[in-house]
N, C-alpha and C positions, 0 to 999 in steps of 0.2 A: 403923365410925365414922371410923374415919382415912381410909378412901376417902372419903368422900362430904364430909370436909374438901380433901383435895385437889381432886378434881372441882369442888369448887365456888369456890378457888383458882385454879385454871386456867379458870376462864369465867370471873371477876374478869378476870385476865390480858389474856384477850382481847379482853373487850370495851372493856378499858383502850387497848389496842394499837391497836383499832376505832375508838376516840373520835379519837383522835390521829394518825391518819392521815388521819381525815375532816376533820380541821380544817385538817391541811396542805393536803390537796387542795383545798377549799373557797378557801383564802385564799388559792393559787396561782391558781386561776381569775378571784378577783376582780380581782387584781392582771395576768394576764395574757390574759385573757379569750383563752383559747386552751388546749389541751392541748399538753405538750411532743410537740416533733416528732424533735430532735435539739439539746436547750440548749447543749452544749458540744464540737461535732465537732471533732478534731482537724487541723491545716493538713496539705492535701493537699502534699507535696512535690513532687510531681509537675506539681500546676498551679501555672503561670506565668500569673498576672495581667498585665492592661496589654498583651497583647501583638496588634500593628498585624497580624499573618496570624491571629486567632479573629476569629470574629463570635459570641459565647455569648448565648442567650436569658434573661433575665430574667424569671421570673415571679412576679408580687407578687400573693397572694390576701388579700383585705381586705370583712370582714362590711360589710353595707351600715347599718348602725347608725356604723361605725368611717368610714367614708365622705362618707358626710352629716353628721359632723362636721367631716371637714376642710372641705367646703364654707362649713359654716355658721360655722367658726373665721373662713374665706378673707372671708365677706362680712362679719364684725366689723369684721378689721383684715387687710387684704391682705398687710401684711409679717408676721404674727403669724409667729413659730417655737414652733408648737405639734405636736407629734407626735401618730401616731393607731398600733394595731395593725395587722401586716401577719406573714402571714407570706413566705414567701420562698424561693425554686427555683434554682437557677445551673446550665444545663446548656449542658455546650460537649463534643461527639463522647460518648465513654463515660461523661462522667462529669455526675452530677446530685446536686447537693449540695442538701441542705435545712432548712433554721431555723424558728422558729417566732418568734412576738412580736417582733420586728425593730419599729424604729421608722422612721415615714416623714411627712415632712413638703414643703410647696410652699415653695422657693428660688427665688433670683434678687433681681435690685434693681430697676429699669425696665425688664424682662421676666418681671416675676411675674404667672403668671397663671392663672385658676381652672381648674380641668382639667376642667370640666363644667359644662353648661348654662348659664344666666346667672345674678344675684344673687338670691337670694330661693329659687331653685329646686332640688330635693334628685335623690337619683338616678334617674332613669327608666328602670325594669328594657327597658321592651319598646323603648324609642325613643331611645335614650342619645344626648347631644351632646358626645362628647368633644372637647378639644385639648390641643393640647401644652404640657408646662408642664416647669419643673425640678423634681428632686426632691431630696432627700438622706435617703439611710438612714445611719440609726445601729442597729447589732447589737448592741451594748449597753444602748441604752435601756429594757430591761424584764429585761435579762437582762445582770444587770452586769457578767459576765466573758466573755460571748457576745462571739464572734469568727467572721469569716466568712475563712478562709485566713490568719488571722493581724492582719486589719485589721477595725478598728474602724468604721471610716463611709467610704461612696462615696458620690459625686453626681454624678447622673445628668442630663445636659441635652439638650435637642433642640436643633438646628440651626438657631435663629433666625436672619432672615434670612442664612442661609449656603446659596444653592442646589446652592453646590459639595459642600455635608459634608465639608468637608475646611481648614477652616480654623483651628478652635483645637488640631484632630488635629496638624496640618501643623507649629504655632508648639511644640507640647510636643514631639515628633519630634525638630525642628533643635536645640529646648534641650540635649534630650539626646544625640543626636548630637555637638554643640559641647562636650561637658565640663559642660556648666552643670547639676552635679546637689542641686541646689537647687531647682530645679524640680518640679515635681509631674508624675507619670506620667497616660499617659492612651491609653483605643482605645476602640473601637466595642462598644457591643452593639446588641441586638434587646429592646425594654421588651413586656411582655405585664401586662394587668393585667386579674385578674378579680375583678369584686362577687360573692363566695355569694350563691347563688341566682338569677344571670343563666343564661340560655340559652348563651351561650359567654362567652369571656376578648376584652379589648378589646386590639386590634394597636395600640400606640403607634409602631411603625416602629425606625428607628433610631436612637441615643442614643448621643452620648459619654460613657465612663465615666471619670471623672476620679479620682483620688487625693484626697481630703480632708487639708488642712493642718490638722495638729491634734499631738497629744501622739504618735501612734501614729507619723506622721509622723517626727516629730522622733527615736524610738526607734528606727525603721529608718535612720535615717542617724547615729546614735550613733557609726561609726566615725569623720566628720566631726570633730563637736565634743562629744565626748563623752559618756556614759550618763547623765548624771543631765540631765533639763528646766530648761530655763529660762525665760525669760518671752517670750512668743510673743505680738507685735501684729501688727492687719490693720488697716492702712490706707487710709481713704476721704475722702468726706463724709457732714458731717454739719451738718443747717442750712445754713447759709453757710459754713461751716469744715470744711477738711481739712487732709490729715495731709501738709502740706507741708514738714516740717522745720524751721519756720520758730515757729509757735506754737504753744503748750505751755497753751491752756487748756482747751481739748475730748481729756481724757485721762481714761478710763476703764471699766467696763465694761458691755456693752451690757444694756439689757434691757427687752425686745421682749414688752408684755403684750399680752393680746386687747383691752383697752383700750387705743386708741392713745395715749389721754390721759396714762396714768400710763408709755406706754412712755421708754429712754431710750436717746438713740443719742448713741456720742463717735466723733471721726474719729479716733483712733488707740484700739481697743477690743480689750481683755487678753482673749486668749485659753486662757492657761494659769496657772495660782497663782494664781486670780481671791481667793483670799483674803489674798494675798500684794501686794495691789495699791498700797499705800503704796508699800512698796518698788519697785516695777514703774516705779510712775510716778516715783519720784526718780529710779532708773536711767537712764528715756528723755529726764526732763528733762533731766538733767544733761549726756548726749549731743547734746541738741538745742543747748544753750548753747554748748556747747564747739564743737560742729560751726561754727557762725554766729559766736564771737568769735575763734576761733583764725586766725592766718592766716599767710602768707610759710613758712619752714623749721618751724616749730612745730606749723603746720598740716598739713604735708605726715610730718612724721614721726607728730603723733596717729592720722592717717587710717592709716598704716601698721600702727598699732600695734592700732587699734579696730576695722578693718577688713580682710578681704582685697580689697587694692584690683581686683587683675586678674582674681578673680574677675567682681567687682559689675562693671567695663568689660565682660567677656566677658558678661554676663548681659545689660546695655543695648544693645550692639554686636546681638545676636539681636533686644533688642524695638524697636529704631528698624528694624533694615533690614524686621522682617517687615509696618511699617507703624503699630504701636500706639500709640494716639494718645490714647487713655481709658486712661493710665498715670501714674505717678508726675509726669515729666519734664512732660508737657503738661498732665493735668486734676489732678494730684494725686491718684490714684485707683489703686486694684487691685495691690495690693503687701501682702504680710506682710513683717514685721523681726521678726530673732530674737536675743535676748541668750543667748550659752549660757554655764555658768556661771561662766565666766572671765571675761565681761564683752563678749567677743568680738562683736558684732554681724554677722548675715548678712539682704542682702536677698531675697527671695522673689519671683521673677514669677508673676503670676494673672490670670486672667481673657481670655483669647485670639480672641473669637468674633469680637471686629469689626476686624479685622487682613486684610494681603495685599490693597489695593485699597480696602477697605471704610473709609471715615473721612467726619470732622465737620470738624473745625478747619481745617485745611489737608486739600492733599494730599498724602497721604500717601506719593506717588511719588515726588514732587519735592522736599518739604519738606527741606531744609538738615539735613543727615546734623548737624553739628557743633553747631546751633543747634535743637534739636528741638520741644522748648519754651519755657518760660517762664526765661527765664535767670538773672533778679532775685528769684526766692522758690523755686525749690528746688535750694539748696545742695547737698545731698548729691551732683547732680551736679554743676552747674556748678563747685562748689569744685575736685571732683578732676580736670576739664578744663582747670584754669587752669594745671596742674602738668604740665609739657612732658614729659614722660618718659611720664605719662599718656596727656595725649593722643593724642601718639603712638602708644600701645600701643593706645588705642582705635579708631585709626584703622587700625592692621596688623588688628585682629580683622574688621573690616568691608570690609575689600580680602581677607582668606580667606577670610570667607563667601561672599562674589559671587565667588569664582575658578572661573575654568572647568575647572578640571581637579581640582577637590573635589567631592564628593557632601552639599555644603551647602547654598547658595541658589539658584547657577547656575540658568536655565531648565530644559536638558536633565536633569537629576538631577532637577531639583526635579515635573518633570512625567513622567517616570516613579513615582514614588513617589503622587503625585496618581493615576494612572490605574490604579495596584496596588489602592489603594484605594475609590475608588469602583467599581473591579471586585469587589469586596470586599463592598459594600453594596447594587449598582444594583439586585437581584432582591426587596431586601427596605423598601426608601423606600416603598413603596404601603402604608398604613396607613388606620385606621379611624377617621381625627380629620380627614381628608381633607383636611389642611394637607401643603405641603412633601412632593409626590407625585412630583417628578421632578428628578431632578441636571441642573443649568444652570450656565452660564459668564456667573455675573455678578457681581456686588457685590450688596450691599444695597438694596431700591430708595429709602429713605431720606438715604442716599451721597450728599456733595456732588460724586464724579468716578463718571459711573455708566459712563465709558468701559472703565474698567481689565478685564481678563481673563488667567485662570491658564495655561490652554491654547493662545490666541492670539494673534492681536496681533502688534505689535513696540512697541521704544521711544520712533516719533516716530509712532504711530496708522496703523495700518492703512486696508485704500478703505471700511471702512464706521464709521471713525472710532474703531479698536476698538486700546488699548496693551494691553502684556503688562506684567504689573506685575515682572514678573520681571528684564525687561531693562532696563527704567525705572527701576528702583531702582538696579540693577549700572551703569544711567550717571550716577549722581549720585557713584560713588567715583573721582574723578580722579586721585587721592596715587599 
């Protein structure tokens, strides 16, 4: 009698055990529509991210259900930031790391663009139309403490018009090279993306991997300005209004629905303590007021105190010579600002592809090193240019970049480092979206100076009418 009570205790037991683990499972799949592959690998110490001698494959496998969502997200509302399942491969020489549920979504601003077929149209197993488009994964987004080598989200971009592939490589390189480690890291990979159930994986070519500015960010440079977050803005446009230093009514946080109707964009948009945004936004206004009423000795000692001032010269010093013109200074554009929690303000450079020759506004060779931009609306520099001790210092940063005997912007350095790297790439640009199939020596064909060239040229145009932007810049520093 006592047996056949236990016996039948112990199938109770397990079919208890049975229930509840079916249900984990069950609700893991709804929720990740995947089986774990490897949730939470630990950081290779051995790999080194971001680094300009790997070329590592990326490979993104994504159910064609998960897929023809994004498309059909993409023709809603083309800026949506809507994430879709993906899993996920990183292989560079021995080693091949692998994730599963990774989130992936289409990036960019006036270069977003569907990565397949046209509007209306879903995946086509047998006759696919890919192109190129940005990406950005988040490792966390389905798997909240998923980390891929320690970081949270990359993004992943192609080479628009950049024939050389070596243009926003080239502007993060010299930042970091310069000290400017404020900057966000960046190298090449190889994108591979395959639908379950296609005959093969789709060859995207090659792609900058960039560092995502975000929280994660911020934790790796902790020894900077210390461990605990602060409040992190990315500044733009937005409507008619950007994040000029100057106006304080387009403040706060973005949010970007499948309806564009209900979406909302601010040009200065809280990236971090998004529920902490009262606060956020009194801190920037407050900065912005003070920045614009302060002036003479009062001014020059706040900026000291709110700012590292030689850093932010050394950071503009890099983004005027390498040519950037869709920046802070000129369009009011492509800049994060960081309050850490002292109060401390740091600027952030971003955004790098149409640099080195490549420009709208002016030219970007010749355009007046001193007077970049817009002089009358944004403060943040022109104020600290007014201040002689400044300018000066901004002017020594920009006569050692172009020195010839540094391995900074000079021609001869700067085109070794170019030819390292497209040595690097040139075997692997032939892709399956039959865009941007071959490395060429030119700007953008959009470019209002379509003369300029990385490799050739000289400063006063060559016999085929061809300047090197390289020497063209380095004679615009007389001092």
């Amino acid at each position: 009698m006592r047996r056949s009570y236990l016996v039948e205790k112990l199938c109770q037991i397990q079919i208890l055990a049975f229930l509840i683990s079916f249900i984990v499972f069950t609700s893991s799949c709804k929720k990740n529509d995947a089986p774990a592959i490897n949730p939470n690998p630990p950081a290779d110490t051995s790999l080194q991210l971001f680094q300009l001698t790997d070329l590592p494959q990326l490979y993104l496998e994504i159910s064609q259900p998960q897929w023809d969502t994004l498309l059909r997200n993409f023709d809603t509302n083309p800026m949506n930031e809507e994430y879709i399942i993906s899993d996920y491969r990183f292989v560079l020489g021995g080693k091949n790391i692998s994730l599963d549920s990774m989130g992936i979504r289409i990036r960019g601003n006036t270069s977003r663009r569907r990565p397949e077929g046209s509007t209306g149209q879903m995946h086509n197993t047998q006759n696919p139309d890919w192109h190129h488009a940005h990406f950005a994964l988040s490792f966390s987004k389905y798997r909240k403490k998923q980390r891929f080598n320690g970081i949270e989200k990359i993004n992943l971009k192609w080479f628009k018009d950049d024939a050389n592939y070596v243009r926003e490589i080239y502007c993060y390189d010299l930042f970091k090279r310069y000290g400017v480690w404020t900057a966000p890291k960046a190298s090449y990979c190889r994108l591979i993306i395959h639908i379950k159930g296609d005959p093969q994986p789709a060859n995207f070519g090659v792609y900058s991997m960039i560092e995502s500015i975000d929280e994660d960010y911020i934790v790796s440079r902790k020894e900077k300005w210390g461990a605990d977050t602060g409040y992190l803005w990315k500044g733009g446009w937005a409507g008619s209004l950007n994040a000029n230093m100057v106006q304080t009514t387009s403040i706060g946080v973005e949010d970007v629905k499948l309806d564009p109707a209900l979406s909302k964009y601010y040009a200065y948009d809280l990236k971090t303590k998004k529920k902490e945004l009262s606060t956020a936004k009194a801190q920037l206004v407050t900065f912005i007021q003070e920045l614009n009423s302060k002036t003479g000795n009062e001014f020059e000692q706040w900026i000291a105190q709110k700012m590292d001032a030689p850093l932010f010269l050394k950071t503009y010093a890099v983004n005027v010579i390498v040519g950037m013109w869709d920046d802070y200074w000129a369009n009011g554009n492509n800049y994060y600002f960081y309050f850490d929690k002292a109060g401390k303000a740091w600027f952030i450079p971003y955004d790098y592809d149409n640099t080195l020759g490549t420009s709208y506004f002016f030219n970007a060779g010749t355009q007046d090193l001193l007077q970049w931009g817009n002089m009358t609306e944004r403060p943040l520099v022109t104020k600290i240019l007014q201040i002689v001790d400044y300018r000066n210092l901004y002017k020594s940063y920009l006569k050692e970049l172009a020195g010839s005997s540094l391995p900074y912007f000079n021609y001869t350095a700067s085109l070794q480092r170019i030819n390292q790297w497209q040595q690097l790439v040139n075997n692997y640009v032939f892709n399956d979206t039959g865009e941007d199939m071959y490395i060429e020596d030119k700007p953008a064909p959009w470019g209002n100076v379509p003369l300029y060239r990385l490799k050739s040229g000289n400063d006063l145009g060559g016999a085929n009418g061809e300047a090197n932007f390289f020497s063209t810049k380095a004679k615009q520093i007389t001092w």
